[in-house]
C-alpha positions as CSV (number, residue, x, y, z in Angstrom):
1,X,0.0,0.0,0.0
2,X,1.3,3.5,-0.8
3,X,0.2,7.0,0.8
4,X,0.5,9.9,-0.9
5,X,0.7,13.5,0.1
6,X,1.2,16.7,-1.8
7,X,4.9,18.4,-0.7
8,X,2.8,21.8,-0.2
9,X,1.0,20.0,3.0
10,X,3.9,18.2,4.5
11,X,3.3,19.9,7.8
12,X,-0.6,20.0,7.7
13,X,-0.9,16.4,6.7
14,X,0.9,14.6,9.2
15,X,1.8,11.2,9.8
16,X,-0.5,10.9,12.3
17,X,-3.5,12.5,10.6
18,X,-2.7,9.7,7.6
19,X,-2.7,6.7,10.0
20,X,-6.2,8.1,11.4
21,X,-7.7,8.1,8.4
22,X,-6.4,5.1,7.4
23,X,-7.6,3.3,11.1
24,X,-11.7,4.7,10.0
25,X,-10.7,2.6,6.6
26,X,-10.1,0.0,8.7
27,X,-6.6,0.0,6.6
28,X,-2.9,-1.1,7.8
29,X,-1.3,2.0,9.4
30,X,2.3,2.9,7.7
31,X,5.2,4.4,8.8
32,X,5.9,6.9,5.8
33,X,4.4,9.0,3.6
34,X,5.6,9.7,-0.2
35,X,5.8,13.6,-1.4
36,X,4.6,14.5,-4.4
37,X,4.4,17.9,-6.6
38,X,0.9,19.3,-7.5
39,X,-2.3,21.0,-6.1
40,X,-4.4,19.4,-3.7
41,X,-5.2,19.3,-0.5
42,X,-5.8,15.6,-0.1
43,X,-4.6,12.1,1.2
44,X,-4.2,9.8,-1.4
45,X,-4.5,6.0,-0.8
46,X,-3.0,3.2,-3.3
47,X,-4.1,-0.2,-2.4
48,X,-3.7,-3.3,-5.2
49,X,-6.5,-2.4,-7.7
50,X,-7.8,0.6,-5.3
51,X,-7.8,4.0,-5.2
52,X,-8.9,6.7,-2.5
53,X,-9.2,10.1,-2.3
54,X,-9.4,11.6,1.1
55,X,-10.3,15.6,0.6
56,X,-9.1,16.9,3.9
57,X,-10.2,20.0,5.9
58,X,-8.0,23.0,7.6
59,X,-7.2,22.7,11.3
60,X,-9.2,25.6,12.0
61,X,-12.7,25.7,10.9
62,X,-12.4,29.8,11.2
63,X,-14.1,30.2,7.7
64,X,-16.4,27.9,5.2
65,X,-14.8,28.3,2.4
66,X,-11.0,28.4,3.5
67,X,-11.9,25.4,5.8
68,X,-12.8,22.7,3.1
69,X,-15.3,24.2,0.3
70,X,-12.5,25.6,-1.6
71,X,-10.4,22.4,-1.7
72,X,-12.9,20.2,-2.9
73,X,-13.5,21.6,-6.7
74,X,-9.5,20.9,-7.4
75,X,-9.8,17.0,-5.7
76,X,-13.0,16.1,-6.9
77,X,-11.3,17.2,-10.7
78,X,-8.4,14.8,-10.7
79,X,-10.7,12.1,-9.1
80,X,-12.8,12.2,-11.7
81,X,-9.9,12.3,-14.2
82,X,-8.9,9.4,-12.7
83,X,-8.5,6.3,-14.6
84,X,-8.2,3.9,-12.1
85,X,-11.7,1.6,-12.0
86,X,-11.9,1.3,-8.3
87,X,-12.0,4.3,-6.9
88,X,-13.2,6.4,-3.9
89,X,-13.3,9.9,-2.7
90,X,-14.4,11.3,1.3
91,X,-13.7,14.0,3.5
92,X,-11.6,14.5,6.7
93,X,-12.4,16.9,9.2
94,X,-9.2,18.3,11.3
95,X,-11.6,19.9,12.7
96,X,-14.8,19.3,14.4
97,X,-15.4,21.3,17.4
98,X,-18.6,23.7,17.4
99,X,-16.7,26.5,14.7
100,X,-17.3,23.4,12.4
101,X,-20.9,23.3,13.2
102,X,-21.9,26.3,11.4
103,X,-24.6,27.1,9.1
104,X,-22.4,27.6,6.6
105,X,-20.1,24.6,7.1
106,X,-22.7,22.5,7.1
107,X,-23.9,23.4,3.9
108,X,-20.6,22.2,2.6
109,X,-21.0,19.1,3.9
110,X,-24.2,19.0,2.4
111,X,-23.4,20.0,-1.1
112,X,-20.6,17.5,-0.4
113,X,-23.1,14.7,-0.1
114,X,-24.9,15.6,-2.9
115,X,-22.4,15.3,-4.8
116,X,-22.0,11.3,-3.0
117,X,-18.5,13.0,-1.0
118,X,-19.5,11.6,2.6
119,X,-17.4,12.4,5.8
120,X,-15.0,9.8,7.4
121,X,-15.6,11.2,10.5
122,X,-18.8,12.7,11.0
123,X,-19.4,11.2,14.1
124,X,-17.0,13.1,15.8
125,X,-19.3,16.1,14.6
126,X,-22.0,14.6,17.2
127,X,-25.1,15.8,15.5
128,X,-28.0,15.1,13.3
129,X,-27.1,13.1,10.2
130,X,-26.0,15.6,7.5
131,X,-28.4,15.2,4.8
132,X,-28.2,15.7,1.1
133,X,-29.9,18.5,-0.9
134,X,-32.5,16.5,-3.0
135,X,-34.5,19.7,-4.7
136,X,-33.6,22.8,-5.8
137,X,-35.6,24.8,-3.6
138,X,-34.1,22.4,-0.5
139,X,-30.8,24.4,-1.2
140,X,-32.5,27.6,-1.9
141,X,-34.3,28.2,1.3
142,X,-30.9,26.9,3.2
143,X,-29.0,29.3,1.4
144,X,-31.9,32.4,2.5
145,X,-31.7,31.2,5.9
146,X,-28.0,31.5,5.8
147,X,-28.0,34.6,4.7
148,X,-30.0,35.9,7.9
149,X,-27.3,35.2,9.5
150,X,-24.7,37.3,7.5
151,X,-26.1,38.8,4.5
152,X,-22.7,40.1,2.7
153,X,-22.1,35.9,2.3
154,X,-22.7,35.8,-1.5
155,X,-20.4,33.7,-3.4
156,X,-23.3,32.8,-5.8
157,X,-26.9,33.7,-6.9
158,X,-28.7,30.7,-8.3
159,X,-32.6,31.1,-9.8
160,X,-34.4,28.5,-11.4
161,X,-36.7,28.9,-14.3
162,X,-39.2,26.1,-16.7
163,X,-36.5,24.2,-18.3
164,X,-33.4,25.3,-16.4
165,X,-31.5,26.4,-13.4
166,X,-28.7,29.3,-13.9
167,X,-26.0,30.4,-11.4
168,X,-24.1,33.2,-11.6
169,X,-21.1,32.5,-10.0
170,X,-18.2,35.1,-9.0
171,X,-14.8,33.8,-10.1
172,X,-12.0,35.2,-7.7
173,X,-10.3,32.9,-5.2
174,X,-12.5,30.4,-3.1
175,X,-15.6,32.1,-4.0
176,X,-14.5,30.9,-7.7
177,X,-14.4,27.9,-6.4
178,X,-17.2,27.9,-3.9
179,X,-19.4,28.7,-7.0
180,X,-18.0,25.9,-9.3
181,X,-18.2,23.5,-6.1
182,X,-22.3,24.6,-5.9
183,X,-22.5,24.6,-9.7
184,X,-21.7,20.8,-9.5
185,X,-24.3,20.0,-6.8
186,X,-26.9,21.8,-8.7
187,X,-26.2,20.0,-11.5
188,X,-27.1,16.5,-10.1
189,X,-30.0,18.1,-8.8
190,X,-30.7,19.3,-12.7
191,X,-30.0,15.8,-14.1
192,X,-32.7,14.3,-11.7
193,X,-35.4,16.7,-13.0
194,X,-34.4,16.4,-16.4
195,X,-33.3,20.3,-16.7
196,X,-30.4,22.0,-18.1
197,X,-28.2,23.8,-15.9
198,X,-26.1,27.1,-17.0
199,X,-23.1,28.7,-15.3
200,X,-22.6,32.6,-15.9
201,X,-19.4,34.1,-15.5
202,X,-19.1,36.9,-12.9
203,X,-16.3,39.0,-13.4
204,X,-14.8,39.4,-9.3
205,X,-11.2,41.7,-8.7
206,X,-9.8,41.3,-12.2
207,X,-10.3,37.4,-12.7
208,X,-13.0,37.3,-16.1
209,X,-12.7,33.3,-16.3
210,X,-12.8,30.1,-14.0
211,X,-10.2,28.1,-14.3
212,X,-9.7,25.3,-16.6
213,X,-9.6,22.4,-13.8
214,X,-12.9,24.3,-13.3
215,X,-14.1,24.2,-16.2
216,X,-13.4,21.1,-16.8
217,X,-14.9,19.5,-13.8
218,X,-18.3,21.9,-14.8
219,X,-18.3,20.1,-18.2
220,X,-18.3,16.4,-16.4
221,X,-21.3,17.3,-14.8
222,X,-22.6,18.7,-18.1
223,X,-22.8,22.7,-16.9
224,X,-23.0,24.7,-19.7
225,X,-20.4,27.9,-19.0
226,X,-21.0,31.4,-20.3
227,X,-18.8,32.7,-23.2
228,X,-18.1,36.2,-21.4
229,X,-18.1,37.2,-17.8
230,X,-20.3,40.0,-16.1
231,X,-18.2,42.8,-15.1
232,X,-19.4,44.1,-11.6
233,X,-19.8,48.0,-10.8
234,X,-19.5,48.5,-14.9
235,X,-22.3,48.2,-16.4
236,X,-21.2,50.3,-19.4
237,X,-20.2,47.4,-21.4
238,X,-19.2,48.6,-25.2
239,X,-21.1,46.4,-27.6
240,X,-23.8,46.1,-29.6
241,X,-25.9,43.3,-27.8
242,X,-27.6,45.9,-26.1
243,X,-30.5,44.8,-24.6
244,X,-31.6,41.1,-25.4
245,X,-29.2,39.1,-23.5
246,X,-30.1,40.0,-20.1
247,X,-27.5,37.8,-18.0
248,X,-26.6,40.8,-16.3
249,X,-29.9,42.3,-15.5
250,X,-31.1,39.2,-13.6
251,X,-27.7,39.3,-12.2
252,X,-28.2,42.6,-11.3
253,X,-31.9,42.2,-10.3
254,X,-30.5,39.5,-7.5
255,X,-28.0,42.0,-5.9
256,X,-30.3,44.8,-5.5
257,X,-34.0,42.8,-4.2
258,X,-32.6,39.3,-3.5
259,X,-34.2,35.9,-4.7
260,X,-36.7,35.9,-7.3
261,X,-40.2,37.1,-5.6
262,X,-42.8,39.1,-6.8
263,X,-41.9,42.5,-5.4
264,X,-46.0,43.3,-5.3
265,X,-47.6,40.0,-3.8
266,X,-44.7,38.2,-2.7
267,X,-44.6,35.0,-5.0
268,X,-41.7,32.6,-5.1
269,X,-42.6,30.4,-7.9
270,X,-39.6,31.3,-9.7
271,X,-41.0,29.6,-12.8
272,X,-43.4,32.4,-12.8
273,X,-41.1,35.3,-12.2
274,X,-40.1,38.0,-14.9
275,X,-36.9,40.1,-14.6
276,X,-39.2,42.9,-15.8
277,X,-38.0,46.0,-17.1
278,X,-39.9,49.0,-16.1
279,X,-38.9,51.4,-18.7
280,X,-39.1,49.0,-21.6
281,X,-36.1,47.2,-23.8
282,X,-38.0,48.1,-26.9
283,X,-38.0,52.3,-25.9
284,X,-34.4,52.1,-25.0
285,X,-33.7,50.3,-28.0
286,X,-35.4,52.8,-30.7
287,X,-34.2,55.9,-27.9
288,X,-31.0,58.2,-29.6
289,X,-28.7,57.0,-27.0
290,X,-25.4,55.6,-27.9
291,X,-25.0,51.4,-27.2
292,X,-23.2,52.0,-24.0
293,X,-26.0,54.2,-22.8
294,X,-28.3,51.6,-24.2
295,X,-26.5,48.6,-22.4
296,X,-26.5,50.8,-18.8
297,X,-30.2,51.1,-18.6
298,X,-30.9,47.3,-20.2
299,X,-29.1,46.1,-17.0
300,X,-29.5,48.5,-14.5
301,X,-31.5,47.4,-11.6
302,X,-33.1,50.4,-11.0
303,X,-34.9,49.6,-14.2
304,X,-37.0,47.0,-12.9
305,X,-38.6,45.0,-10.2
306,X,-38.9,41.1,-10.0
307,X,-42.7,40.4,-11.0
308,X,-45.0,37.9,-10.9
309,X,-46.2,37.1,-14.7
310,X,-49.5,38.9,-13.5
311,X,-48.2,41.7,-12.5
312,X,-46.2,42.4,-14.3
313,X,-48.5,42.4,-17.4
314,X,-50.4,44.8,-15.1
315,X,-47.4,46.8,-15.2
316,X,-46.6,47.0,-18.6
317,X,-49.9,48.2,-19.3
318,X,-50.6,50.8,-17.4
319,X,-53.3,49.3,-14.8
320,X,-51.1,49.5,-12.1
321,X,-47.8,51.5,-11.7
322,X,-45.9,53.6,-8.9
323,X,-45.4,57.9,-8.5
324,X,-43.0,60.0,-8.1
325,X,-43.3,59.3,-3.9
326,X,-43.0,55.9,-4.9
327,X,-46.7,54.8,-4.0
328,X,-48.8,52.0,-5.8
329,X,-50.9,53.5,-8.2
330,X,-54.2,52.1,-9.7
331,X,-55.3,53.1,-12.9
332,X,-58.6,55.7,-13.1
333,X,-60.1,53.4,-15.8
334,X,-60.1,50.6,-13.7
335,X,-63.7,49.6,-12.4
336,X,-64.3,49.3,-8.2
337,X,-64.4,45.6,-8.0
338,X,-61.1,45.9,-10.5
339,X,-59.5,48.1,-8.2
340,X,-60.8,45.5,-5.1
341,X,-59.3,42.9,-6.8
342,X,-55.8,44.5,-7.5
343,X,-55.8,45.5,-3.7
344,X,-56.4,41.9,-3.1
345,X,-53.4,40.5,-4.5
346,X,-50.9,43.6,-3.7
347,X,-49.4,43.1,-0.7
348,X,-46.9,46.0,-1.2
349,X,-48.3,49.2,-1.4
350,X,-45.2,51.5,-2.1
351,X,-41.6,51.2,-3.0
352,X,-39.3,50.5,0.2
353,X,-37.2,53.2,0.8
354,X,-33.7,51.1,0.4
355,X,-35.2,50.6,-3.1
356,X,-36.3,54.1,-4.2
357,X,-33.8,56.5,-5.7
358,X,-33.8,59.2,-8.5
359,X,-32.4,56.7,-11.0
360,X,-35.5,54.4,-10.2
361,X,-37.9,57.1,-10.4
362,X,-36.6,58.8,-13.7
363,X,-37.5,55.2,-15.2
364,X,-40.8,55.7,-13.6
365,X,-41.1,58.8,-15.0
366,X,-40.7,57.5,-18.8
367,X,-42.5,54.8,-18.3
368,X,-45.9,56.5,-16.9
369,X,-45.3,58.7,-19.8
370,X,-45.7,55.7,-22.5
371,X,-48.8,54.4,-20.8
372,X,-50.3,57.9,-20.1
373,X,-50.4,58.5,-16.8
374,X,-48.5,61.6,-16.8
375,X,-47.5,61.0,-12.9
């Protein structure tokens, strides 16, 4: 039997830590380790016809990422590379005092799972059984419930729509990785509801691509990876595609009002939620500004609201629509029992005041304009 370790986590990656893994393998313990070059924070184990992958966890579990979730991505890539028939990959935790316990962690482990990575030494974590994500929205509403926690967490956004699920995941450093790590475990999730699964590129502190291990490892589970990346706090992008592929606005949409929900009645179903505009793409498009001017207001956020498909056809035409205070307004024309009705399934009844400034309302000026309102 050989054990291998790479040189970069000589000192991390101890003797010791090797023979306990190998005693939960119910494997012979040795007496040295063989040094190899590469990436990878991992044990590996040769055995006859065998092969296993040990992914193993910082000493400190002082961060998610930094503790495993950035380590995975580059193992699970040369596992799956891996031409050996009989072969294996887990995790070891260094670390599994309460730090390691945290929402966040946890999530990890769970992606982990998902993605059939379990923990050698779980038990040590002495909890609950650390469950899979089986649905989409199981991850979703763990990921919102996170976020209570500590909002300014947001390696990635994720929405799903009728035929596909789309991340948009930022590329610098473990939250590159963090993002292809979640992209993976999305994309089993995909495969089991027979949708597609897409990967856009956000542009984070210079770095416009992931990287090809990355990559690669997003092809095996049949992601499909943006050309281009978003570029972040410039949305003047110089080119002519100015207002039809909208990667950015949703993109945009997420940062500014969160998870797709109806921003007047509160709906979820994310199958049923527009990224909708609220001075329209077809005014900016025949309007005399130049293309970069064109591309800034396709993809600014203050140009829109996520709506429900109800509303916002309601929107669009002028029955309902918001003033210059930023209070709901019901069309004149509408009948009483029309207006009752619209009250009914409005549970907003003005812009929030984090959301309202004179950008938005200059779009709400042109856009009561086109429908006559003259607010």
């Amino acid at each position: 039997m050989k054990v291998f370790v790479r040189k970069r986590y000589k000192e991390e990656l101890s003797l010791n830590v090797v023979n306990n893994i190998l005693t939960i393998l119910h494997m012979p313990l040795i007496e040295n380790i063989e040094y190899i070059n590469g990436n990878g924070r991992c044990v590996i184990i040769e055995n006859k016809n065998e092969k296993i992958y040990v992914i193993v966890s910082r000493e400190n579990a002082d961060a998610r990422n930094a503790f495993l979730a950035q380590y995975i991505p580059t193992v699970l890539s040369e596992f799956i590379e891996d031409s050996c028939i009989n072969k294996k990959i887990y995790i070891y935790l260094l670390d599994t005092s309460e730090k390691a316990k945290t929402n966040f962690i946890i999530d990890t482990y769970r992606v982990a799972k998902t993605l059939g990575i379990d923990i050698l030494n779980e038990k040590d974590l002495k909890m609950s059984p650390i469950m899979p994500y089986m649905t989409f929205k199981d991850w979703k509403y763990a990921k919102i419930d996170r976020q209570n926690y500590n909002p300014a967490n947001n390696s990635s956004y994720a929405m799903e729509e009728e035929t596909e699920y789309t991340i948009f995941g930022k590329l610098y450093g473990a939250n590159g990785k963090d993002s292809s790590f979640t992209a993976c475990q999305l994309a089993k999730i995909a495969e089991k509801e027979n949708k597609t699964i897409n990967f856009v590129q956000v542009k984070e502190h210079g770095t416009e691509s992931i990287s090809n291990t990355d990559r690669k490892l997003l092809e095996y589970y049949n992601v499909n990876v943006s050309d281009g990346a978003i570029i972040l706090k410039d949305k003047q992008i110089h080119d002519k595609s100015t207002c039809r592929k909208q990667d950015e606005f949703k993109y945009n949409l997420l940062e500014k009002y969160g998870i797709k929900k109806c921003y007047l009645c509160g709906c979820d179903i994310e199958q049923n939620i527009i990224a909708s505009h609220i001075h329209r793409i077809t005014d900016i498009n025949h309007s005399v500004l130049s293309d970069a001017e064109k591309r800034t207001q396709a993809v600014d956020a203050d140009n829109g609201f996520w709506l429900c498909a109800n509303h916002d056809k309601m929107f669009e035409n002028g029955i309902i629509t918001f003033d210059q205070s930023g209070n709901l307004v019901i069309n004149s024309l509408m009948k009483e029992n029309q207006k009752n009705f619209i009250n009914h399934i409005t549970d907003v009844m003005k812009i929030k005041d984090e959301h309202l400034n004179k950008n938005l309302l200059n779009y709400l000026m042109l856009h009561n304009k086109r429908v006559n309102l003259g607010l």
